[in-house]
C-alpha positions, 0 to 999 in steps of 0.5 A: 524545523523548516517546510519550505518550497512547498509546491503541490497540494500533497506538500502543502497538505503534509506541511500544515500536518506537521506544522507541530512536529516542526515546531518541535525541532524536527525538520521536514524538507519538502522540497526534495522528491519523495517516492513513497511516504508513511504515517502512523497514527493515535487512532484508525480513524484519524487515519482513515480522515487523513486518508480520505483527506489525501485522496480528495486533495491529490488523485493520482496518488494511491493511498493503503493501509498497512499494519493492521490500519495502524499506518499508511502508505501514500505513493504515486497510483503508478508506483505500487506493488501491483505495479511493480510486480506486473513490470517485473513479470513483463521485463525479466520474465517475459510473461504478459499474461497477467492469467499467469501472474500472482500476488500473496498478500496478507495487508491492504497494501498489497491490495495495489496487486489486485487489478494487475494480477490474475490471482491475487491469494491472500493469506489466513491472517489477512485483514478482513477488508483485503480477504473480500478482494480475493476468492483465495485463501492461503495458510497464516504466514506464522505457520510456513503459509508462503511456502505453503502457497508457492508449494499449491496449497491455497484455496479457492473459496468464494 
């Protein structure tokens, strides 16, 4: 496996990471241009560590958790989900009062959403760290909660 043209701290913090899984025959081109980036780890812990590590290493990144914090996701601050809905509300809804503007969510990964959104509803199941961001509630996303929620049926309760 190769690591070349390596560039930014972000890459030279990857490559040393993957060092072993280079070793083992997998290639991970870092030259290319990456968007967007996951990993999944043995521990919670050893993730929380990687994420911290990120964070310090490169700050204009935005670094979430995903699947019950079981993996990550790092991508640049500016390309998030937040991001993406508030551009998409703008551009082909004509809609820039973000008081008009909602987000569903049930991982921290929707977390992003929080600051570009006047509601951020977030769903039964969600992870405990995601419901302290929202003061609303909606029903488990396996009982139709998203239908539900689209339909008005969420709370506020906090």
């Amino acid at each position: 496996g190769i690591a070349y043209g390596v560039k930014t701290k972000l890459q030279r913090y990857i490559a040393k990471k993957l060092h072993s899984i280079a070793n083992s025959g997998y290639t991970f081109e870092l030259h290319k241009q990456y968007y967007k980036f996951g990993l999944v780890g043995k521990t919670k812990a050893k993730l929380e560590k990687i994420m911290d590590e990120i964070n310090t290493i490169v700050p204009d990144v935005a670094v979430v958790t995903s699947s019950g914090g079981w993996s990550i996701e790092v991508t640049h601050k500016d390309a998030t989900k937040g991001a993406a809905n508030e551009y998409v509300a703008n551009k082909y809804f004509n809609i820039t009062d973000r008081s008009k503007m909602a987000h569903v969510g049930d991982t921290m990964n929707d977390s992003t959403a929080v600051d570009h959104m006047g509601q951020f509803i977030v769903m039964k199941n969600a992870e405990k760290q995601l419901k302290d961001m929202s003061p609303y509630r909606g029903p488990h996303y396996k009982r139709a909660g998203l239908a539900k929620i689209l339909r008005g049926n969420y709370k506020k309760v906090k």
